[in-house]
C-alpha positions as CSV (number, residue, x, y, z in Angstrom):
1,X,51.7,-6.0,63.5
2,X,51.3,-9.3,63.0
3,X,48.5,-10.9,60.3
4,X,46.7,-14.6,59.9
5,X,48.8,-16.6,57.7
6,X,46.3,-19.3,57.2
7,X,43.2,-20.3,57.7
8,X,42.3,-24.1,58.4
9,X,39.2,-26.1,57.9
10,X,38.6,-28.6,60.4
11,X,36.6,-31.1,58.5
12,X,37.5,-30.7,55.1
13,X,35.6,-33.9,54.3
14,X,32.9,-35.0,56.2
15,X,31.7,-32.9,59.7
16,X,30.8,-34.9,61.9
17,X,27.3,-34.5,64.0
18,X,26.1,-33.2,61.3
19,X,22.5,-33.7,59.3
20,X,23.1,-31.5,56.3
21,X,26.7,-31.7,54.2
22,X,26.0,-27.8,52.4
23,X,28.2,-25.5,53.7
24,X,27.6,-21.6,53.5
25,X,27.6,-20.7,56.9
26,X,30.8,-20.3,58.2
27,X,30.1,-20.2,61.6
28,X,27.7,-23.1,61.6
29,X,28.6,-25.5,58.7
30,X,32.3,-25.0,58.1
31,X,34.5,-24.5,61.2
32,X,38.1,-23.1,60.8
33,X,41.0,-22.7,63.2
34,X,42.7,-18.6,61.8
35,X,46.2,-19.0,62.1
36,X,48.5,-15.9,63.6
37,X,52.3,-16.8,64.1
38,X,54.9,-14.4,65.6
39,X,57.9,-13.5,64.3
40,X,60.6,-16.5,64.6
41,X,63.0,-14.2,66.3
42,X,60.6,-14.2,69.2
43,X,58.8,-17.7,68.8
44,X,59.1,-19.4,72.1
45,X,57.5,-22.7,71.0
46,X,53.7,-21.5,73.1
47,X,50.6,-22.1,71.1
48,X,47.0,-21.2,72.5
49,X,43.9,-22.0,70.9
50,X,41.6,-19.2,71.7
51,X,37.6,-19.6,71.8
52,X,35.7,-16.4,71.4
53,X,32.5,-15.9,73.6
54,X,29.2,-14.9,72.1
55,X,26.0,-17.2,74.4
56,X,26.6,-19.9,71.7
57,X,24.4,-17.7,69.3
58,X,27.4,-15.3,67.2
59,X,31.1,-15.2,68.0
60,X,32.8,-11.7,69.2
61,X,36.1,-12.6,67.1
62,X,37.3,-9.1,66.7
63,X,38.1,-8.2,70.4
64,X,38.1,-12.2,72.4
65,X,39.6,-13.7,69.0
66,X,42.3,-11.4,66.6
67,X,42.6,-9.2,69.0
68,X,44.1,-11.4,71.5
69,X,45.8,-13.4,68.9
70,X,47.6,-10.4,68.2
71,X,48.8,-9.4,71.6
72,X,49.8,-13.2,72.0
73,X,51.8,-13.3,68.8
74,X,54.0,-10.0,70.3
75,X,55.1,-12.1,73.2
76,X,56.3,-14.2,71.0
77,X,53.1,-16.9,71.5
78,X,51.3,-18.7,68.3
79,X,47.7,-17.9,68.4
80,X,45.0,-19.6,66.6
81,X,41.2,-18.5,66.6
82,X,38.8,-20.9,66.6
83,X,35.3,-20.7,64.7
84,X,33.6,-23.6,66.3
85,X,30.0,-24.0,65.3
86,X,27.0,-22.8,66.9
87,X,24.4,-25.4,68.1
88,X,22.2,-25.5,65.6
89,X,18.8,-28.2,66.1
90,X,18.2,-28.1,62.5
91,X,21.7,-28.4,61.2
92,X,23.1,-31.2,63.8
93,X,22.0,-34.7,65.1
94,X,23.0,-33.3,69.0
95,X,23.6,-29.7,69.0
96,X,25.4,-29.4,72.5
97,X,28.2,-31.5,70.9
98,X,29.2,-30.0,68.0
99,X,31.3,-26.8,69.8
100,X,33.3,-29.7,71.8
101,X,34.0,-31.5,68.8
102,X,35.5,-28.7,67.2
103,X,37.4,-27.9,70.0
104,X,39.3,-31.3,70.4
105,X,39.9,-31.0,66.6
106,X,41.5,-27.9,66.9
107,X,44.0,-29.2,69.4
108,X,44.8,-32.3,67.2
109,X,45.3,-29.6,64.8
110,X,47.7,-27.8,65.8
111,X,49.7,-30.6,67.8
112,X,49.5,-32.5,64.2
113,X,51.2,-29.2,62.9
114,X,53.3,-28.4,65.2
115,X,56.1,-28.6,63.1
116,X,55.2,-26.7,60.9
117,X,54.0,-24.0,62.6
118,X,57.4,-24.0,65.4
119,X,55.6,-24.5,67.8
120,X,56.0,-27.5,70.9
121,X,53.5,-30.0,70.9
122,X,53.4,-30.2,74.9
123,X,52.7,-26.0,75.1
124,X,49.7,-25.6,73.7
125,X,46.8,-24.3,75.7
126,X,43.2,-23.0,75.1
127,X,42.0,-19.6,76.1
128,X,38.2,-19.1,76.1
129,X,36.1,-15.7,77.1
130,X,32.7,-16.0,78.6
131,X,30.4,-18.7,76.2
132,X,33.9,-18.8,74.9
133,X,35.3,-19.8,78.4
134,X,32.7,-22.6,78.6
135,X,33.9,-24.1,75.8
136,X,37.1,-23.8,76.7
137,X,36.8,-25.3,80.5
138,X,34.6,-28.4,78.9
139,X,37.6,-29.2,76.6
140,X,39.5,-28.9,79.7
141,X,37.5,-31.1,81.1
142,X,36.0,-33.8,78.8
143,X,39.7,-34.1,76.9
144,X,40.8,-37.2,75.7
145,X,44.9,-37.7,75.8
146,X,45.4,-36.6,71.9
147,X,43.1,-33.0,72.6
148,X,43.9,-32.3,76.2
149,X,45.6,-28.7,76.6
150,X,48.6,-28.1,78.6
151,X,46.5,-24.6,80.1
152,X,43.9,-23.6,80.5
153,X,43.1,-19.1,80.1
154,X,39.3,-17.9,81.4
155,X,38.4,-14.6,80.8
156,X,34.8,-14.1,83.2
157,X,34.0,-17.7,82.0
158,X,30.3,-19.5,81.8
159,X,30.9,-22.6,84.2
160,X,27.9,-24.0,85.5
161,X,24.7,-24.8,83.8
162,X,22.9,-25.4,86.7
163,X,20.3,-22.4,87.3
164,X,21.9,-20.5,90.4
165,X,24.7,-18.9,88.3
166,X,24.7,-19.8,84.6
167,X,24.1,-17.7,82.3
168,X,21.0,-18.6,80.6
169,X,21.2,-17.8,76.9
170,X,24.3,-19.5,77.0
171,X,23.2,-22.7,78.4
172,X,19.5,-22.0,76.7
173,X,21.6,-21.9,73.1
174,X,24.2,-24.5,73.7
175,X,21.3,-27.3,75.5
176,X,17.9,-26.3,74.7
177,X,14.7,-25.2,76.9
178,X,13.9,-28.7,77.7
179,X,17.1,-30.5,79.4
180,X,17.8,-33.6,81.5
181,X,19.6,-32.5,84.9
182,X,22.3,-35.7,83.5
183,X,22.8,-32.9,80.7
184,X,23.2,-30.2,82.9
185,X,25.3,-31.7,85.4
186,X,27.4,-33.1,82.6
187,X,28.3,-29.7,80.9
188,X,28.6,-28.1,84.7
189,X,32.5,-28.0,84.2
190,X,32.7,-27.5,88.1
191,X,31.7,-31.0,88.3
192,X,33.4,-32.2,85.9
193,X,37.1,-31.1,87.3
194,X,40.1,-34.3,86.8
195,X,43.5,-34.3,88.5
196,X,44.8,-33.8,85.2
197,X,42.6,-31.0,84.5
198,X,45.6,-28.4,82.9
199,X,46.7,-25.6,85.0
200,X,44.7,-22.6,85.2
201,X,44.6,-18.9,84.7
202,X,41.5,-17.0,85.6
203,X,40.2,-13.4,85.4
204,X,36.7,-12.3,86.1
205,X,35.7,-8.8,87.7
206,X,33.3,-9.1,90.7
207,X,30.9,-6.7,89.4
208,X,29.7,-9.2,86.3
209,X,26.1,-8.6,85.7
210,X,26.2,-11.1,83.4
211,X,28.5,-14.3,84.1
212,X,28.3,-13.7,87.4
213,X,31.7,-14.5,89.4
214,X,30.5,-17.3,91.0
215,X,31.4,-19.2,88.3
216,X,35.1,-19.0,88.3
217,X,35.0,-19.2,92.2
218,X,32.9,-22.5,91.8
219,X,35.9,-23.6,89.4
220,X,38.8,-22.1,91.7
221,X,36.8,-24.5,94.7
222,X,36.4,-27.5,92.1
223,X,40.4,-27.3,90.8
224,X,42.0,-26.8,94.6
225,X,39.9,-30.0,95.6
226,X,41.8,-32.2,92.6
227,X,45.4,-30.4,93.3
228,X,45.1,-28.6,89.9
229,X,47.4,-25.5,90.1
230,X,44.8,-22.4,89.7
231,X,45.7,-18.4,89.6
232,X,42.7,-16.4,90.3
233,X,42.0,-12.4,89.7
234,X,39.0,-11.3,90.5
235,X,38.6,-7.2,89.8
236,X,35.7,-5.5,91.4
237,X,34.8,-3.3,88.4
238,X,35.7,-4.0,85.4
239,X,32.0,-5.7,83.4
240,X,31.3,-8.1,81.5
241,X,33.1,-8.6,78.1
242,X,36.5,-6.5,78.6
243,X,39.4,-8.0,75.8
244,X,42.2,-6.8,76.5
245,X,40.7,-3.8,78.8
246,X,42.8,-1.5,77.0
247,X,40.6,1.6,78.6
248,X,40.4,0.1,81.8
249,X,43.7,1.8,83.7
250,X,43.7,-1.2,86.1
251,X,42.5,-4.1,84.6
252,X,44.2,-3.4,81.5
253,X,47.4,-5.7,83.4
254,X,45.7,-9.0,83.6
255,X,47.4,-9.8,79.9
256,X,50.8,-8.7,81.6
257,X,50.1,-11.2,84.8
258,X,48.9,-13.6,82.5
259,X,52.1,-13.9,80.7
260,X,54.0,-13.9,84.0
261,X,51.7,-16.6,84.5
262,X,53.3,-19.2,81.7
263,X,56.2,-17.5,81.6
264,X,56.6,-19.0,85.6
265,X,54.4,-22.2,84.3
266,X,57.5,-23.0,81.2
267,X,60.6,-21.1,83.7
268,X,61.1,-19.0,80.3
């Protein structure tokens, strides 16, 4: 079973956005990139960044973070679990930036270590679940050309901050009660969609209660418009907040169709 090697601050010196340089919160004040590398008999160069979700408030990096970077790491895929900060009024100068900021870092990160780490600095992806998959989908579409992933991975992702189908704590927590439609529109990542937005893998389940699945659908519509090569599976039970669905007999197979996914993306 494969275990983090290393774990990696991602300001070590100064953070930026930030009004207070104390550091005791790890979530908050001191964001780290957890390093799991496979076995280098396996290692086929891959790397993901993976964003856990949590509505911007706590971060669920058992089962959307080490959990995945586990299953990752024995199909021979480097995995690395971001613990991007939580918008925070009192601890940054504009809190809806701070998660972004991390995010890009990360990917600098690892394409900076590359080398190091065996892995190919043109492979490496993000994977976000639900808040998660927000952060995940702005990076993949507010990238510059040193931070933008090569693909994208959305587990029942939070899209839209516009009111029909956001999910409100998340876009409450990550932009405030009192926001600017520029603001909203802005972070609406189905508005936001490039023609070099990466290629996409998404999996939601149609009976969401909480994302609802309008979201990736929205996306899906927003990536075929800019010739962005999307996969979509949409499951009609499954909930909000499944993993890995390991006790779900049918949607326990998206991992397996994922990895056919960038196994057909790389011809491996």
């Amino acid at each position: 079973m494969s275990a983090a090697q290393e774990m990696v601050e991602l300001w070590p010196d100064q953070i930026p956005n930030s009004r207070d340089s104390l550091r005791t919160d790890i979530q908050r004040e001191n964001p780290t990139i957890q390093v799991f590398l496979p076995s280098k008999k396996i290692a086929n160069g891959l790397g993901v960044l993976i964003c856990p979700g949590g509505s911007y408030s706590w971060l669920a990096d058992e089962h959307e973070g080490t959990d995945l970077a586990k299953f990752f790491n024995g199909r021979g895929i480097a995995a690395f679990v971001l613990r991007y900060r939580l918008p925070d009024p009192e601890k940054d100068v504009e809190p809806h930036k701070s998660p972004l900021q991390d995010a890009k870092r990360a990917i600098e990160i690892m394409r900076d270590g590359a080398g190091k780490w065996n892995i190919d600095p043109s492979k490496i992806g993000i994977l976000g679940s639900s808040a998660g998959g927000h952060l995940a989908s702005t990076l993949g579409t507010h990238f510059e050309a040193a931070n933008r992933p090569d693909f994208m991975i959305l587990l029942y992702p939070v899209v839209t901050m516009r009111n029909d189908y956001t999910h409100s704590g998340s876009r409450g927590n990550l932009l405030g009660n009192e926001v600017s439609q520029e603001l909203v529109d802005q972070f609406s990542n189905e508005l936001q969609v490039k023609e070099n937005t990466p290629p996409t893998f998404i999996v939601h389940s149609a009976n969401d209660g909480i994302v609802p699945v309008e979201n990736s659908l929205q996306l899906v519509s927003a990536l075929r418009k800019k010739s962005v090569p999307v996969e979509l599976h949409v499951y009609p039970k499954g909930g909000h907040g499944f993993g890995l669905a390991l006790n779900k007999p049918r949607l326990k197979n998206w991992p397996n169709m994922m990895i056919e996914w960038l196994n057909d993306l790389y011809k491996n």
